[in-house]
Phi, psi and omega in degrees: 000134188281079143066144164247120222238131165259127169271105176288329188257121172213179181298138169305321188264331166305164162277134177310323179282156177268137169290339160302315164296348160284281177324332160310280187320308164305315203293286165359290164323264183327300172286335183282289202305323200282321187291320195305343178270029174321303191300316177264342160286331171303298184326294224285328179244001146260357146307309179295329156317330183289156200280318161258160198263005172275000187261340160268358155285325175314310199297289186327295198284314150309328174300312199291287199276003154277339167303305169315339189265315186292322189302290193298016128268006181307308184303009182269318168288302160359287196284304181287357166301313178296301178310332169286320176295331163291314201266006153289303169334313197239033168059040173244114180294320168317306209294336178310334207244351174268356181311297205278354176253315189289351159293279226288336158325289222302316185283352178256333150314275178333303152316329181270327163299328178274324176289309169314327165285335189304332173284298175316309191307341181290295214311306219256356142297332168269351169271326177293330199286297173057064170262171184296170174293343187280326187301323209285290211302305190285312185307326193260021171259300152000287222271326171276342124337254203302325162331318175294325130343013182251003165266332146263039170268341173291333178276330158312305165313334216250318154295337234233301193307303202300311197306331203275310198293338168267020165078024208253082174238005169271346179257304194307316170291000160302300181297276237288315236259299179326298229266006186274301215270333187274330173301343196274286187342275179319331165292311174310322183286304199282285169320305196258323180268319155294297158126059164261022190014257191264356173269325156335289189306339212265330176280342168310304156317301185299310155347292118019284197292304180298320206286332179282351105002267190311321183292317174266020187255309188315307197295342192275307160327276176287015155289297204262051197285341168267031191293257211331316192276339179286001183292338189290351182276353188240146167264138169237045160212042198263143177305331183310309212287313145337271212296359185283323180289357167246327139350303208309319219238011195279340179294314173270012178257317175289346184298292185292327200275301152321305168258022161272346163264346179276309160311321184294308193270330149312331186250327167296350184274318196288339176306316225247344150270007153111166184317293180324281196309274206302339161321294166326290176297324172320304176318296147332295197309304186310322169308300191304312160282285190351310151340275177321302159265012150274339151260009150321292193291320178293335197283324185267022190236295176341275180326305172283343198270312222279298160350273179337279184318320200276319166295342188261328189076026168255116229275320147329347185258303171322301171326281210311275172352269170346302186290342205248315156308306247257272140354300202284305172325314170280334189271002163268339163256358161296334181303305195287343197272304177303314183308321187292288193341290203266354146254061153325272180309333186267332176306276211296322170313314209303325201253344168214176140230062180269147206281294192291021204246307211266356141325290160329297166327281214304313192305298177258037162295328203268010211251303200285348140337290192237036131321284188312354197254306189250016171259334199290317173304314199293336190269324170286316165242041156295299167338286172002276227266321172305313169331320200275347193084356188271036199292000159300279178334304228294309174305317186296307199314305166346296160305322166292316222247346164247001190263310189268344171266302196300304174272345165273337162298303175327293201315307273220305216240015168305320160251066159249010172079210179299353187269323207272333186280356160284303182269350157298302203296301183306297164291030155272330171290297209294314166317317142297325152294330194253022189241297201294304186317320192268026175254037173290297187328300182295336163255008121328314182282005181236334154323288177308355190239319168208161172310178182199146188207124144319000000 
């Protein structure tokens, strides 16, 4: 993708930055984040079609807890997305190319540890959970299906980082788009032709998971075609190098490992109201990223724009930047909001028609109306503040919103049920945007006073 061009003769009231130059960036982000949570909703609404709710409560709950395991590895894309941008910056391809094979070490050391581990690590997530037994029995057969993915689902993160950080955002929609359209393929095959429920899905996925692999390796390989000879020049096994890629990120590994229990403690509540209720809330949930990850793609347009301004140290460009991220973020998410509103009836038929599944829905649907209103501050500026170097901010609000916000409204609003765990869960979003919105002043004010490096 060619360099983002600032227009100097512009209208006095435009922004320098062009918004058409957010989108340029974006779009791209924005269709790739939106297809991943495919893989688990294509599960989640041919599941839902099967004549029992254990096998899309089995999906729910599994699912639930590979997100908790892969998301608290999010910083291996985090971190090398800033490293790869410094050293794209000073066009030096050695350091690029020794970047991404000490992540891809880390990350298959890492991956390779989570498979070893997977069975005790399901039990005593399914022990926390505390689904029924039968759901409990299929989620860990699941879970253990797709755990053999996980060193390449960490190695994708870890290309999908390095492509973002070189200004690259059409091969992470490549990989993600591929690795969507082959899981749709597969399910249909597995689930519905084979009759394997959730373990179809789960084995569709891991499929999937490998072929988007094979895809971002081919693409890596043709960025970088003199990678293998420039490697004789790098060492990858000096240890410095390891621990600086984890040092970068330790702010944002305690950020996400917080709301990744906040998820984890949501969906085990929904659990304890029975298959139906967490069937349900799944469903919601699954919408909710959808969401979640279409303002992904502007929080990550944000994250290289906000970066750029921080390397120039220009604080009027940082405004612009804001302000312009800042519009777009809201108009997607009033777009999701309306969009729940008025296909309401056709979403929920899309993902079951189990009679008591979908009584649920209709009750708490409405929950999904002003999600998009009051989750959109906290998702545009984790972009921000990751662009800015501020994973300190990010790790406090965090921490705040949910030991002070999140789990005392739960406490408080147990008996309203599922309603009360729901307006817990909105004001926890909404607590992270007004924590973060009010430390701006200050890293405005620290633009101007020193450099920032991820």
């Amino acid at each position: 993708m060619a360099p983002l061009e600032f227009n100097s003769k512009r209208h006095p009231l435009m922004p320098r930055l062009q918004h058409k130059s957010v989108l340029a960036l974006a779009w791209p982000l924005i269709l790739s984040n939106i297809s991943v949570p495919l893989l688990g909703m294509v599960d989640t609404a041919i599941l839902g079609h099967l004549p029992q709710a254990q096998y899309l409560s089995a999906v729910a709950v599994g699912a639930s807890i590979l997100s908790i395991v892969f998301w608290a590895m999010g910083f291996l894309r985090m971190g090398i997305t800033g490293l790869a941008a410094q050293a794209w910056g000073q066009q030096n391809h050695i350091q690029l190319d020794a970047l991404l094979m000490r992540s891809a070490v880390l990350a298959v050391v890492v991956g390779l540890l989570l498979m070893a581990i997977r069975t005790p690590l399901l039990g005593i997530s399914l022990t926390l959970m505390q689904p029924s037994a039968e759901a409990a029995a299929l989620a860990q057969s699941y879970g253990e299906i797709r755990m053999l993915g996980a060193p390449a689902v960490l190695l994708n993160f870890v290309i999908v980082g390095w492509f973002i950080g070189r200004q690259n955002t059409r091969v992470p929609m490549l990989i993600v788009l591929t690795t969507n359209v082959i899981n749709i393929l597969l399910d249909v095959v597995f689930i519905l032709g084979l009759e394997l429920n959730s373990d179809g899905a789960a084995l569709a996925t891991l499929c999937a998971e490998v072929s988007g692999l094979c895809i971002g390796i081919i693409c890596v390989l043709r960025a970088e075609p003199r990678m293998l000879e420039r490697l004789r020049q790098v060492s990858i096994s000096n240890w410095r190098h390891y621990r600086r890629l984890l040092g970068v990120n330790r702010h944002l590994f305690i950020r996400t490992a917080c709301l990744l229990f906040t998820i984890a403690f949501f969906t085990a509540q929904g659990s304890r109201q029975g298959d139906s209720t967490l069937a349900a809330n799944s469903i919601i949930f699954q919408l909710l990223m959808l969401l979640s990850y279409g303002l992904d793609g502007i929080a990550h347009s944000a994250e290289a724009l906000v970066g750029k301004a921080f390397g120039r140290r220009d604080p009027k460009l940082f405004s612009e930047i804001l302000a312009t991220t800042g519009v777009w973020s809201l108009v997607i998410a009033v777009g999701m909001s309306l969009f729940f509103w008025i296909a309401q009836g056709w979403l929920i038929s899309l993902f079951t028609d189990i009679q008591n599944v979908l009584e649920i829905l209709n009750i708490y649907f409405v929950w999904l109306y002003a999600l998009p209103l009051l989750c959109v501050w906290a998702f545009w500026l984790d972009g921000v503040y990751i662009g800015a170097g501020g994973s300190r901010v990010m790790q406090y609000s965090m921490m705040f919103s949910v030991f002070i916000v999140f789990l005392p409204s739960w406490w408080l609003s147990q008996s309203w049920q599922n309603h009360g765990l729901w307006l817990a869960f909105s004001l926890f979003n909404l607590s992270r945007g007004v924590t973060l919105a009010l430390c701006l002043p200050s890293l405005r004010g620290r633009l101007s006073r020193e450099p920032t490096s991820l």
